[in-house]
N, C-alpha and C positions, 0 to 999 in steps of 0.2 A: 504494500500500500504506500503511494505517496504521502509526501508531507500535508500537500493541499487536500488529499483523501483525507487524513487525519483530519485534518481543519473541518473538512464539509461535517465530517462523523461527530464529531463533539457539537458543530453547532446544531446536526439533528435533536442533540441529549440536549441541548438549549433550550429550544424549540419546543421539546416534551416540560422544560419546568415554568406553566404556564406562570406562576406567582411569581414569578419576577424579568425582571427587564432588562432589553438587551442595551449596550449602547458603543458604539464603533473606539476599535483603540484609538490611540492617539499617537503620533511619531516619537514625543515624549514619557514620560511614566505612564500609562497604561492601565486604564477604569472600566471592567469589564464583569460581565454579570459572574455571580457563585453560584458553582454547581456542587465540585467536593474537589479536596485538597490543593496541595500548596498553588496559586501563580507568579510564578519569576522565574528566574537565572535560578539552574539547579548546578549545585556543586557534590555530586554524588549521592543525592537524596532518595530515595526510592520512588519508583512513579508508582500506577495504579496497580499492577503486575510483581509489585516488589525487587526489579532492577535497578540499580544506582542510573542516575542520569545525570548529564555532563552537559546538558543545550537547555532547554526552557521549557518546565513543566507548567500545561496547559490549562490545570486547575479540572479539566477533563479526567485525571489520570494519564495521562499521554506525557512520554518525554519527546520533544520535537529537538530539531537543531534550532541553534540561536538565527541562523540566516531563516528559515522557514517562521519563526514565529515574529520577524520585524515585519512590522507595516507599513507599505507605501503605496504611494499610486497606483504604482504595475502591480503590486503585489498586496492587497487588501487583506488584513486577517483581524478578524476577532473573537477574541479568546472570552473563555469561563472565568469567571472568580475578576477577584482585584488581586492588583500584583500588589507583594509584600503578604499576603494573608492566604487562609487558607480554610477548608470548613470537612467536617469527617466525612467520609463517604456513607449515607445512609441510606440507603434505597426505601427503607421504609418512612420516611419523613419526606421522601420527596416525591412517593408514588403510593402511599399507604394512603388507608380510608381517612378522611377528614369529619370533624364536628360539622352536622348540617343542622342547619334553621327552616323549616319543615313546617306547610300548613296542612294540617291533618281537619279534611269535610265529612262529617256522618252523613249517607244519605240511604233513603231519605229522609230529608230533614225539612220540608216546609217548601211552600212558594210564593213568587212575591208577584205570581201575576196569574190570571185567570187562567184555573188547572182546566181550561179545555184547549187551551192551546200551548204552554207550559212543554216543552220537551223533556221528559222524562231522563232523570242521568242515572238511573241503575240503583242499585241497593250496595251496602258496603263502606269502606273507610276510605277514600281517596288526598291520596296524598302526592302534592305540589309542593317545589322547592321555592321556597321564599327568598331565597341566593339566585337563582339561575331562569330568572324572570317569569315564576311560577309554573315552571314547566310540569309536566306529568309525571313525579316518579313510578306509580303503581297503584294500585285498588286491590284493598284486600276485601275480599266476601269475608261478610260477620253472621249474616244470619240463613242463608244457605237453605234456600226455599225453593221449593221444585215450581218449576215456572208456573203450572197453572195458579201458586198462589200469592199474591202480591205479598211482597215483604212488609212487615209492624212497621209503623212508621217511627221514626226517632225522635224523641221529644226531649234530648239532652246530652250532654259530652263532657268532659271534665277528664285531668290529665293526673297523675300523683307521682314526682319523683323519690320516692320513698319506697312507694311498691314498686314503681317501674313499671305503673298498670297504666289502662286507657278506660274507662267507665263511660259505657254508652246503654242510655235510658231508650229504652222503647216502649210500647203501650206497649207491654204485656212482658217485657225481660229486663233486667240489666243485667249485661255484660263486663265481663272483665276480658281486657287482651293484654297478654304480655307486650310492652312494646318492644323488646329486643328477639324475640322468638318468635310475634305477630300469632301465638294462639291462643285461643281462649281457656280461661285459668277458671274459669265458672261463670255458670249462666245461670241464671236465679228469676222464680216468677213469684216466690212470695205467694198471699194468698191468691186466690184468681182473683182477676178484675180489679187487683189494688196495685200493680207496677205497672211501669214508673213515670216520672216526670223528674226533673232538672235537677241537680244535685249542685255541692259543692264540697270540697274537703277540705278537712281540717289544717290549719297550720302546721301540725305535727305529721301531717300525711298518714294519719295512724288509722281516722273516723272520716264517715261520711253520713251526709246531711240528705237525704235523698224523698222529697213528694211523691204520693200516691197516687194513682193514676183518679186526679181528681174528685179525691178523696177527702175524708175531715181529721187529716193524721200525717207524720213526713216519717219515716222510714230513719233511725240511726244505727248506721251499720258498722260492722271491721271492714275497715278501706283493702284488710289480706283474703280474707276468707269471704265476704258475703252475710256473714253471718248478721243475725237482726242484734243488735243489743239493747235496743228499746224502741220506745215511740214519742212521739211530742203529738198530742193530742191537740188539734184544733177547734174546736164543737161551734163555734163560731165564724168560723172561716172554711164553708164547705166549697167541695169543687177545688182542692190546691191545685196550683199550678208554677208559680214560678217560686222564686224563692231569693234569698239573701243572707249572704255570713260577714260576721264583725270579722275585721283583719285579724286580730287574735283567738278567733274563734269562739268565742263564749256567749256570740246573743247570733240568734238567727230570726231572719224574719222572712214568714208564711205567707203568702200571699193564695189568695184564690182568684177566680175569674167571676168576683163580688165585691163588695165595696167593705167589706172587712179585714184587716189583716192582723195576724199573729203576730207579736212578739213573742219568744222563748229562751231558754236559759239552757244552754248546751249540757251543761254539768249534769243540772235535775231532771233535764228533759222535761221540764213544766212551764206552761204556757206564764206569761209576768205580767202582759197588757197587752190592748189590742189597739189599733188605729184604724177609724174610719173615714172613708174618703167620700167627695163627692159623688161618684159615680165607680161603677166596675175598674178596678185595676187591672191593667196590663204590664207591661213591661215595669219594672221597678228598679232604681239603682239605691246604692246606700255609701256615704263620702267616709271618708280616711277614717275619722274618728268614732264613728256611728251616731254623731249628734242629730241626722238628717234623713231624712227620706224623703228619695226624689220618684213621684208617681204617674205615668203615663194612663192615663184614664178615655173610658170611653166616651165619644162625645164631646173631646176635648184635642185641640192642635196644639198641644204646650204639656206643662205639667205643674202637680201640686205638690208644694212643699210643706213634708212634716217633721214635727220636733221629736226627733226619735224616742226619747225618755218620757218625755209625757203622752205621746200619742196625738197633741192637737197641730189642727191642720195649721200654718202659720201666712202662705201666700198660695198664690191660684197664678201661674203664669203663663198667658197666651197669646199665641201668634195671633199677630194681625186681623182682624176680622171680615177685613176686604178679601184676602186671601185666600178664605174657608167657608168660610160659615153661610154663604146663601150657595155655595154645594154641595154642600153638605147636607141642607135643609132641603136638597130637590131630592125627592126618590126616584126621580129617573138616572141619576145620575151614579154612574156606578165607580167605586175606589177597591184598593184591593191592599188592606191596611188590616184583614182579618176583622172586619165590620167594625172597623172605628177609623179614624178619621188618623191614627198612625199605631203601630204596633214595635215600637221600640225605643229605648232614652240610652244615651250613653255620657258616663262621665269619662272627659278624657285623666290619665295615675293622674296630672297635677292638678286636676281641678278647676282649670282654667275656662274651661269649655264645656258646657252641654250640648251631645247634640240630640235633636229633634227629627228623624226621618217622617217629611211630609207626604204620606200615602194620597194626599188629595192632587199635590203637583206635581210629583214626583221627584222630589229635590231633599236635600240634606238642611234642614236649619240649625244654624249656629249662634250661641248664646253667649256673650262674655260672663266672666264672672266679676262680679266689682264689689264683691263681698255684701255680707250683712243679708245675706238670702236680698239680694239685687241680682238680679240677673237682664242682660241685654242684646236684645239680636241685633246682631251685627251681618246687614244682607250682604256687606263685602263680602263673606264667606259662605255666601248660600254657595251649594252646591248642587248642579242638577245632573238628575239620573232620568236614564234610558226607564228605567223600570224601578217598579217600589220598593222599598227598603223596610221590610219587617223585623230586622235586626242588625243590631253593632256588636262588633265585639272589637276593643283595642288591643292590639298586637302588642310585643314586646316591649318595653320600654315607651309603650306608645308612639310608638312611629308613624304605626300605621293600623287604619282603621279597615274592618272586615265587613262586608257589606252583603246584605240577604241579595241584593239588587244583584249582584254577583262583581261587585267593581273591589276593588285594594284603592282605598284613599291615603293618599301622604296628609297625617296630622297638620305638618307643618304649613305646607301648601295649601291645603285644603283644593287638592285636584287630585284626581282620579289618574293613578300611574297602572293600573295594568288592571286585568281583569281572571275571575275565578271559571277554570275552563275545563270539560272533564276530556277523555283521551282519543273522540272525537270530534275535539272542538265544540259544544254544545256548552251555554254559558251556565252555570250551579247557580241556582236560588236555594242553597238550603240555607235554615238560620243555625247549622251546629256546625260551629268553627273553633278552632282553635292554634293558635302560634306555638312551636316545640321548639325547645332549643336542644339539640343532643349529643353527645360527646362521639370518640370516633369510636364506641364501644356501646353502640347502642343504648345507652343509657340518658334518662330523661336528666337534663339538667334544671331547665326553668318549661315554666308554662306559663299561659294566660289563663285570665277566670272569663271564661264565658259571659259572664256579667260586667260589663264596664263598669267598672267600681272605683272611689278614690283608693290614692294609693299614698299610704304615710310617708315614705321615702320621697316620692315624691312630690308628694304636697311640700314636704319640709323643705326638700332643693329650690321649688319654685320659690317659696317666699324668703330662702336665705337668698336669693338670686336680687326678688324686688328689694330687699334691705340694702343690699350692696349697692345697686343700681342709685338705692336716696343717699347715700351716704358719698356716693361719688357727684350725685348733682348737688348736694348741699356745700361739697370741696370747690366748685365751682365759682 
């Protein structure tokens, strides 16, 4: 093999290490990307093969002669690595499995437009790379139903990096999958006709909080086994449906598809107070500290704010009324918001934002926060959809928002960057999503709660963020 053979053959092994960058030598000292071991003037040092070398190892493993590795016009070369340094040769850090950030779809999971024309995207877990612009990894079958019967529909998802499980609620199962092994570890139906609906798990990843398939009771289970270890009885909030847990786990709140909701007390698994709303509750959010509850009700383009410890309602906040409310008020006119005028509220971790998915216009409303339960729509930020939006969930860190509509909205931007696609192109409306962060060893690192909920951390970043900001304009 020639010199310049060697040359082309290392820059193929270039070329394969996508994570980094190439950049042309220079006639002087010489700045070239690292692949493994030494680049420079060898003086007996062993190249990749363990031969002493005498000319210029290529950081390739390769020893070249010192006239093959100079660069010039006639003769262009660029080499691996930086000269003077050097990096171990590992093939498995340079071609081994990587940590993936991974959006994992229950379907089916809901629609956010009229199921007579709605394209159906199959039964199972589909999972898209939230790295590599939401491409298709795979569909795992979960419930493995012979065609002539349609699959339980999915009413919930929630992720636990402690078991390293995936918990998916259907009318009539909840599931557990391993997620490094993708099989199921137990399938549980409980009584008949009482599983399940939307869960959440514990802080300790140990319990799980899980609603009866509309029922007047929620389900506390072993997050390992399935097993029942009690009930939280609701006698006053029949029909459960969605649900809510305090960041440290200790008060959860019940919600039905009624205008009463449950407070409880995780420990005694006994009901402490209830709050009543306006109208039927639907989607429910609850803020960093649990001082708050934020209530998407029927009947209503906005939401009601409660004082979480006493239960009384404290504001009523809503869109525009030009906007809604005389079509709302026409029964000919038809919305697809799950018979209310919207079907979802999200808080973004810091708090800054609520949003509002308008099922009447088909748009995202966004609401500043300006404290003191003030809340402000801010229509710079409306965002509009192709299709309704029956549910939010925020992504990692809040980056990005997950949309039933089937869109990935950038937080920051408040624009729609790519969309939820299943492995024929067909766009997902379901409302069960969820953000995975995973190690390269199959194992859960972080998750999202399904629930856009404040987040302590970063409530507290946000406002140590405004403090700095007065204290820099006050230096002014």
């Amino acid at each position: 093999m020639t010199v310049r053979n060697v040359l082309l053959a290392a820059g193929s092994l270039v070329s394969l290490a996508a994570v980094l960058t190439m950049s042309p030598l220079m006639d002087t000292e010489v700045k070239a990307q690292m692949f493994y071991g030494k680049v420079g003037p060898a003086n007996g040092e062993p190249d990749g093969n363990g031969q002493p070398c005498y000319g210029f190892l290529d950081g390739g493993g390769q020893c070249l002669t010192k006239q093959g590795a100079a660069n010039s016009a006639d003769h262009p070369v660029r080499l691996v690595g930086e000269v003077g340094k050097s990096r171990p040769r590992n093939g498995f850090e340079q071609f081994g499995r990587r940590a993936r950030d991974l959006i994992y779809i229950a379907l089916p999971g809901g629609s956010s437009d009229d199921p007579t024309t709605t394209v159906r995207t199959g039964e199972g877990i589909l999972i898209l790379d939230a790295k590599a612009g939401y491409a298709v990894v795979k569909r795992i079958p979960l419930q493995n139903m012979p065609g002539p019967l349609s699959p339980e529909e999915v009413s919930g998802m929630m992720a636990d990096p402690v078991t390293n499980m995936l918990y998916v609620s259907t009318r009539g199962h909840l599931i557990a999958m391993d997620l490094a092994t993708e099989k199921v570890v137990w399938n549980k139906t409980y009584e008949p006709g009482t599983c399940c609906e939307r869960g959440q798990v514990t802080p300790d990843g140990l319990t799980l909080e899980v609603g009866s398939n509309l029922k007047d009771f929620h389900y506390v289970l072993d997050a390992k086994t399935g097993d029942i270890k009690g009930r939280i009885q609701t006698p006053k909030s029949m029909f459960n449906h969605n649900m809510g847990m305090s960041a440290d786990g200790k008060t959860v709140f019940d919600a039905p598809n009624g205008v009463t909701m449950t407070v409880a007390d995780m420990a005694t698994m006994k009901a402490t107070h209830t709050i009543t709303f306006d109208d039927h509750v639907r989607v429910f959010v609850i803020n960093h500290d649990t001082s708050r509850v934020y209530a998407n009700l029927n009947n209503l383009l906005g939401f009601e704010i409660a004082d979480a410890k006493t239960g009384k309602i404290l504001k009523r906040v809503e869109a525009p009324g030009e906007i809604w409310k005389a079509k709302w008020a026409d029964p000919n006119q038809k919305f697809f918001g799950h018979g209310a005028p919207q079907h979802g509220l999200a808080l973004t971790p810091d708090e800054s934002e609520m949003w509002v998915p308008d099922s009447i216009n088909n748009q995202m409303l966004i609401y500043n926060n300006e404290g003191q339960d003030n809340w402000k729509l801010d229509p710079s930020k409306t965002i509009k959809l192709a299709h309704a939006s029956n549910w939010i969930t925020m992504g990692l860190d809040g980056k990005i928002a997950l949309s039933s509509s089937g869109d990935v909205i950038d937080v920051k931007s408040h624009k729609i960057v790519a969309q939820l696609k299943d492995e024929y192109g067909n766009l997902i409306h379901s409302e069960k999503f969820l953000e995975l962060a995973f190690d390269n060893k199959a194992h859960l690192m972080r998750t999202v709660n399904q629930f856009a909920e404040g987040d302590p951390a970063a409530v507290e970043n946000r406002r140590a963020s405004l403090d700095q900001g007065r204290v820099r304009q006050a230096q002014k």
